[in-house]
N, C-alpha and C positions, 0 to 999 in steps of 0.2 A: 541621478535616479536614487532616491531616497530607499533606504533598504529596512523593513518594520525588525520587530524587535521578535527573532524566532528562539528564544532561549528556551532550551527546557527545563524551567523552573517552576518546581514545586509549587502549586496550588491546590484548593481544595473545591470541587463542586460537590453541593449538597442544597440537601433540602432542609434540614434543618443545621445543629452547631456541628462544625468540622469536627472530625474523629481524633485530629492530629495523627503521631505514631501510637497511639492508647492502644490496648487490646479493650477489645467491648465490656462493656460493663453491663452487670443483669443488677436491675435495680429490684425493689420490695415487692413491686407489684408481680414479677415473676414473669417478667420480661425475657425475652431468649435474643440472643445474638451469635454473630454469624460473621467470617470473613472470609473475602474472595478475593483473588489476586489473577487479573485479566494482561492481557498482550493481546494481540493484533499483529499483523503484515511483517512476518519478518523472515527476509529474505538472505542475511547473513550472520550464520551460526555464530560468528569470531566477532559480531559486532564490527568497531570502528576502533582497530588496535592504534593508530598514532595518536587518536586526539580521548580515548582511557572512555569510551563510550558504547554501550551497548551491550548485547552477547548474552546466549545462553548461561555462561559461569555465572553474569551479576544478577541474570535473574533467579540461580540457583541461590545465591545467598542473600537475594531478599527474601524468597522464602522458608531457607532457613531462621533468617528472622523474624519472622513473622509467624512461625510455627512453635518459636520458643514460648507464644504468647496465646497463640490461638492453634493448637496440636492438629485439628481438622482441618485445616484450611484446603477449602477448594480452589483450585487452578482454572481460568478458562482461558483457550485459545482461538481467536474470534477468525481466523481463517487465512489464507495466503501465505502458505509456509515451503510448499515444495518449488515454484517456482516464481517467477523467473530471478536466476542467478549468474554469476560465472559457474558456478561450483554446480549447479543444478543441470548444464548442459553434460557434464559427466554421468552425477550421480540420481540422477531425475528426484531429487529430494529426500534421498538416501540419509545425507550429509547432518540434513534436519531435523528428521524422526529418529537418529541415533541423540541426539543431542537432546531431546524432547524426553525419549529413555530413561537418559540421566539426569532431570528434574530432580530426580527421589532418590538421587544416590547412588544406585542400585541400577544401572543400565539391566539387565537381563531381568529384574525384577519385573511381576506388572504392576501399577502404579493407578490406584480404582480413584485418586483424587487428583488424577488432568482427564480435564476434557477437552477435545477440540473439535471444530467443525469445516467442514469444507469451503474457501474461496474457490473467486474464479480460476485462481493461477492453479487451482490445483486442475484442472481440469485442461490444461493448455494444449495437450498431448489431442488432436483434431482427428487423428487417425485411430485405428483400431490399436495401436501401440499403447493407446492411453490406456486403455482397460488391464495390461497385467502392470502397468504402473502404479493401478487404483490397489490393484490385488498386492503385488510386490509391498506398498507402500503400508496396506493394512494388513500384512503378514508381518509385518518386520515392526507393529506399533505396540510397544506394551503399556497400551493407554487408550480410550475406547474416542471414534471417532461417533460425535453426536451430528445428526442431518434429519432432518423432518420433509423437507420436499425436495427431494432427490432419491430418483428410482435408477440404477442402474440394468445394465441387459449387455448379453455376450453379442460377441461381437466376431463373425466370422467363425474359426473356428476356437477363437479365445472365449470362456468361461463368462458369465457375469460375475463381477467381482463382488466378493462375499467374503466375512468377516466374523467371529462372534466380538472382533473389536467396533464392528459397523452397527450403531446403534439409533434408532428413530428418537429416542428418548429417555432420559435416566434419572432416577431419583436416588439421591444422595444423605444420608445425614449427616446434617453438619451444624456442629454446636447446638445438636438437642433437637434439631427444627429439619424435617424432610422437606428437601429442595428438589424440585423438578425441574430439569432442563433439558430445551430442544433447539432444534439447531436449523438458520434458516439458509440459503443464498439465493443471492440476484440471482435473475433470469442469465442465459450465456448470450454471448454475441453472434450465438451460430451453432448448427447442430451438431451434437458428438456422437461417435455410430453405436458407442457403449455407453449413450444416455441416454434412456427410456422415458424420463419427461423429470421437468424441473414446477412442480405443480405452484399453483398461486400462494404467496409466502401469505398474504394478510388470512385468507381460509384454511390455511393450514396452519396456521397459529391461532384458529380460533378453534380448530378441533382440538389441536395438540393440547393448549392449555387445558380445556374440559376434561380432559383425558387426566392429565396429569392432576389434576384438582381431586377427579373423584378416584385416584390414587391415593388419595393422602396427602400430597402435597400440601404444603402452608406455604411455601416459598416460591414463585415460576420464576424461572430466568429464561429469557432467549436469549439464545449464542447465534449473533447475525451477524452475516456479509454482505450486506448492501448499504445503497448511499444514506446516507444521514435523514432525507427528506423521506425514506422510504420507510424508515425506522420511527421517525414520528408519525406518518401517517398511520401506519397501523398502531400505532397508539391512539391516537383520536378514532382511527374506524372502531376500533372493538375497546376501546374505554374499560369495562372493569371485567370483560371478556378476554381482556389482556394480558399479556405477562405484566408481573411486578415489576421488573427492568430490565434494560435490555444492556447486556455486554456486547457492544458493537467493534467490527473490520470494515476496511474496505479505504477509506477515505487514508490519507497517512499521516494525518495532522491529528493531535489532541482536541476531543471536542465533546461539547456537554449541548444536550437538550433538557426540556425538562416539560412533560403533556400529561397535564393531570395529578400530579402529585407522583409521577412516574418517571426517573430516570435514564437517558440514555447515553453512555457513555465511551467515547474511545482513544483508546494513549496513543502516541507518535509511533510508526511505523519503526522496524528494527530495533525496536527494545531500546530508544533513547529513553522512554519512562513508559511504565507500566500502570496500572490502575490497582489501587487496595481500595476497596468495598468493604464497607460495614452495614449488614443489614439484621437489622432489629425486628423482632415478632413482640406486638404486644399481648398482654392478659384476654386482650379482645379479640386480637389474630390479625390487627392494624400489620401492614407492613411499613418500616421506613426505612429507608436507602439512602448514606451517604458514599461516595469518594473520591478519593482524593489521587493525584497522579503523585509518584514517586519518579524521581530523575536516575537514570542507571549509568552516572558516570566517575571518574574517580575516584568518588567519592562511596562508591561501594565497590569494595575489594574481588576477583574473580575467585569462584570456589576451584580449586586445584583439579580437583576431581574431572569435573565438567571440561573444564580448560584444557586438559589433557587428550579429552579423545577430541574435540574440534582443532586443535592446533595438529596433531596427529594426522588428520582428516586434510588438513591445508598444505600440508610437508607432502601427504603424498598425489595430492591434485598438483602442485606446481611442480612436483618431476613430470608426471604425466602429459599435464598439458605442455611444458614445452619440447618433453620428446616429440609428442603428436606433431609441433611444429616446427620441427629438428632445429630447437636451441637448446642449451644447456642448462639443467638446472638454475634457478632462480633467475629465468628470464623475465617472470610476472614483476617483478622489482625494477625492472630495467629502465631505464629515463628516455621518454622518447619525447620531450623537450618542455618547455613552462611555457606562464603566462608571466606579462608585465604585470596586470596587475589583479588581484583577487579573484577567484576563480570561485563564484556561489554555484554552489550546486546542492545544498541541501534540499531536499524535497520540501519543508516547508514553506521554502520563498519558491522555487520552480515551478509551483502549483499554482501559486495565488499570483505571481510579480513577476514582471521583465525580470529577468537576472544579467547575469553576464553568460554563465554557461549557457543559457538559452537563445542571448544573442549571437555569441560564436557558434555553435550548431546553425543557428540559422544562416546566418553572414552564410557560412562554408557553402550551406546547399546552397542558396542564392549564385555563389558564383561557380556554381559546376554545371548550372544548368543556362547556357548560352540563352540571350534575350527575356528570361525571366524577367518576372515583374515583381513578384511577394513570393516569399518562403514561408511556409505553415509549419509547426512541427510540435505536434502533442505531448505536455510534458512528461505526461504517462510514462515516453517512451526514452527518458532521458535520466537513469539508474544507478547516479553514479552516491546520489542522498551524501554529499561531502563536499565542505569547505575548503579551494586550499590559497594559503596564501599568496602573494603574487611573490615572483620567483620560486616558487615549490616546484620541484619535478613531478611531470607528468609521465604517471607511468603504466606501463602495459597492462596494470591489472585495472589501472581506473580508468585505461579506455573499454575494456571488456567488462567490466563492473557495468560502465557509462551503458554498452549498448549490447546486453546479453544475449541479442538474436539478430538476425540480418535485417537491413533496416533498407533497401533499395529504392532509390527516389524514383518518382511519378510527378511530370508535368502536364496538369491540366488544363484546359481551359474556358474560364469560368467569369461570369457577367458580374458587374457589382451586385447585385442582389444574392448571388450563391455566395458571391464572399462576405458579405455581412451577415447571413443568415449561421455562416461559418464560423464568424469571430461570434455571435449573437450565442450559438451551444457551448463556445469555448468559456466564456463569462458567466454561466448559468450554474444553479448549485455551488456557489464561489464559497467550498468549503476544503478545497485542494485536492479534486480531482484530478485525473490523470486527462480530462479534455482540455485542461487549460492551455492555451495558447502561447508558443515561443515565436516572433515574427521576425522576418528581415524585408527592409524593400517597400512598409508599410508602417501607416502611424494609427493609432485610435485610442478615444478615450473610453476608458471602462466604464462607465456608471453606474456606482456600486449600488445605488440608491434605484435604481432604475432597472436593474440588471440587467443591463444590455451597452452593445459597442454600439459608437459614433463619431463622428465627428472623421471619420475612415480618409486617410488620404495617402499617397504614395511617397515616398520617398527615397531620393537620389542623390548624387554625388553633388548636384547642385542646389537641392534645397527641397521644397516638398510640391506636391501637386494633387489636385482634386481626380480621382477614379475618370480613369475615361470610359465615355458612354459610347464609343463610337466603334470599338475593338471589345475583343473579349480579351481580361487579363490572361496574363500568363502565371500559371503558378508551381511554384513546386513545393512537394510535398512526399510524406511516406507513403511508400506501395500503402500499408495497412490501414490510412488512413483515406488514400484514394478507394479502397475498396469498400468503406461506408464503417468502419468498424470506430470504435468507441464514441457512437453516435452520428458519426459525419455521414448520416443519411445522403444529405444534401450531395455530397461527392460520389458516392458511388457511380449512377450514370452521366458524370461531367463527361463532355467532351475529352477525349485525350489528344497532346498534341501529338506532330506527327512525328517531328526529334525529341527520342528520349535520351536522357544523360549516360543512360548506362551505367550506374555509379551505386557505390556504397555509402554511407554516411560515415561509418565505419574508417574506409577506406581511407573517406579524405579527409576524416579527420586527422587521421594518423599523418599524410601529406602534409598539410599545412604546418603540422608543430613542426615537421623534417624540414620544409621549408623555411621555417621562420629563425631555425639554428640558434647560434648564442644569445639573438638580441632577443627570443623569447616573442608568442606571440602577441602583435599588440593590444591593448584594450576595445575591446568594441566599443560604437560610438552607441550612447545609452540615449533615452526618451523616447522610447518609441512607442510606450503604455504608459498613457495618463490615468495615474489611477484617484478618482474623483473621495476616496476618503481618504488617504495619506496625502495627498499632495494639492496644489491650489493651481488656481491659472490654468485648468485645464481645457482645451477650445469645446 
């Protein structure tokens, strides 16, 4: 199984000549310029301490760099920050918004040049618990949280959560040029009892901008969290009713649009690189937008500062958590066995490609669930965004990293048309979504050109076979996924069988490595996703 190229190496999207590391330059004509420093989805404050990647410190000291040169620099944060984590089942994103804090140096400080906006993860919390979370979380923010359609409402006898960091809209100056920004998110997956309505993102970006325009504005940014396609399109519906460009979340892959002379922009989840924006106001009031991703690994040093309260933060979750589970200090370290041979699990490949980690997940449930036929398992839900080499200990924090909430298998049973229709949402938006599909037990080609799965067949310890028409398969899959969520409509009212596994994913994960003892689990047998633009011979 050929594995593409997910480095995160510096390049530059632009509309016109790359910025490189320059500070902007105002030429004769009396030109203004501007720099902005964007992030997206990040879920652990410490970054990726073995392999020198990631983390709040490095992004404190790019924009210490970047401030030697451009003193305003605004900050945006495109959403998905409190959960889900190991660290966030403790501190419900405590962990995050302290580290966010100290962007500026100055934790207790407030800090009027970050802004951030709400994901879905910030909203995870289903029950009325979520609402003093929302509150807790915007009491403890010394930095203002921008949201244009999202109304919040109490809940019970919990408060609506209210903030004067909670803001519809904000205008900033930055490098001479008042910038307005507002802040969008996806619709939810379902309703929250302290969420009063999630209004339609394109008309709420068509008011907002107006608003902000005849504010003064020369500059509109929207700070969104939804899918990439949804980001363009409201570029094409409102055209020059639009924001000027959008600093986009959601997706966890690096990725550039570009509709209309309008930019849309988003860097790699957890802080592997970040976005630096250059945007220019001309004598005419033209705007132009370049940038460029910046890589936050070795290669930039952790600010002390910063480093100190998240490592702080981490020393005292892994006493805690393993008293909670009466082990001893530094159990999250502990070896609970390897693989033979490379263990992919970064989210760049997890999203888009078979992996290995996504085959072993799968394999596992496959055999917990007696007579199954196919294993499903959405990559969404598979958390671990790291590489390890074959023979690397596998250890208890990157099983809990891997699956940060209960994950309880569900065996369906479902006709070849529900499962194609299955793998058919999984392939859709093939821009590293969390619906992409991990299989065991079954084969299909992607085609990427087509987008859509075919070619669907089964496969067995003795070779492959065409979907039977005569039986409904058997599948297993995650409760959350059997209950129709991240799309899988189609599941919700399947059939259920009548034996269920009973079982964690979690659980048996941790089984099989204890099983598999010194010799290490072995490699999964790979091809079981033909994918029609990396690879040839596909059926």
């Amino acid at each position: 199984m050929p594995r593409p190229d997910t480095r995160a190496a510096l390049f530059c999207l632009t509309l016109a000549a790359c910025a490189g590391g320059r500070a902007p330059e105002t030429n004769a004509t009396a030109d203004r310029a501007l720099r902005l420093l964007a992030f997206n989805d990040v879920y652990r404050a410490e970054g990726f301490p073995e392999s020198h990647v990631g983390g709040f410190a490095r992004l404190r000291t790019l924009r210490l760099s970047l401030e030697a040169e451009s003193p305003d620099l605004l900050l945006l944060g495109a959403g998905d920050f409190w959960y889900p984590s190991l660290l966030s089942r403790t501190y419900d994103g405590a962990q995050v918004v302290e580290a966010l804090n100290a962007l500026d140096g100055d934790e207790p400080a407030y800090d009027p040049m970050l802004l951030t906006t709400f994901g879905n993860h910030e909203l995870d919390k289903t029950g009325c618990s979520g609402a003093k979370v929302v509150q807790d979380r915007l009491t403890q923010s010394q930095f203002d949280w921008v949201i244009s359609n999202l109304q919040f409402q109490g809940c019970d006898t919990t408060p609506v959560p209210t903030s004067p960091r909670l803001l519809p809209w904000v205008i900033r100056e930055v490098g001479g040029v008042k910038v307005g920004v507002f802040g969008l998110l996806l619709p939810l997956d379902g309703p929250r009892p302290y969420v009063a309505e999630v209004t339609d993102p394109v008309e709420t970006a068509r008011a907002t901008v107006a608003m902000l325009r005849a504010e003064g504005a020369e500059v509109v940014v929207g700070l969104t969290h939804q899918a990439m396609a949804n980001d363009v399109a409201l570029l094409k519906t409102l055209g020059a009713e639009g924001p000027d460009l959008i600093v986009g979340g959601h997706e966890h892959n690096a990725q550039r649009a570009e509709v209309g002379g309008r930019l849309v922009v988003k860097a790699d989840a957890d802080l592997r690189t970040a976005a630096v924006w250059t945007v220019r106001v001309g004598a005419d009031g033209v705007v132009n937008a370049e940038a460029e991703l910046r890589a936050l690994d070795n290669n930039v040093a952790e600010d002390p500062v910063v480093a100190k309260i998240v490592n702080d933060r981490l020393a005292e979750h892994d006493a805690s958590f393993c008293a909670g589970i009466s082990l001893p200090p530094g159990c999250l370290a502990e070896p609970l066995g390897h693989h033979q041979a490379p263990l992919i699990g970064e989210e760049l490949s997890v999203r888009r490609f078979e992996t290995s980690l996504g085959d072993w997940a799968a394999d596992v449930m496959l055999a917990a669930a007696p007579g199954a036929d196919v294993a499903l398992v959405n990559s969404g839900g598979l958390r671990m965004n790291e590489d390890l080499p074959a023979g690397a200990n596998f250890t208890r924090q990157h099983l809990e990293t891997l699956l940060p909430w209960p994950t309880p298998l569900t065996v369906l049973e479902l006709d070849a048309k529900t499962l194609e229709a299955a793998l058919d949402h999984g392939v859709t938006d093939w821009t590293g979504n969390g619906h992409w599909l991990q299989v065991a037990g079954l084969g299909f080609t992607h085609d990427v050109s087509n987008t859509d799965a075919r070619a669907l067949r089964l496969i067995t310890a003795t070779g492959s076979a065409p979907l039977p028409t005569d039986r409904p398969l058997r599948v297993v899959t995650l409760d959350y996924m059997a209950q129709g969520n991240d799309g899988f409509v189609m599941l919700k009212d399947a059939p259920r069988a009548k034996d269920q596994p009973q079982a964690d994913l979690k659980v048996l994960l941790q089984a099989n490595l204890a099983a598999a003892q010194e010799d290490g689990v072995p490699a999964p047998k790979a091809g079981r996703i033909c994918n029609t633009q990396t690879q040839t011979g596909c059926p």
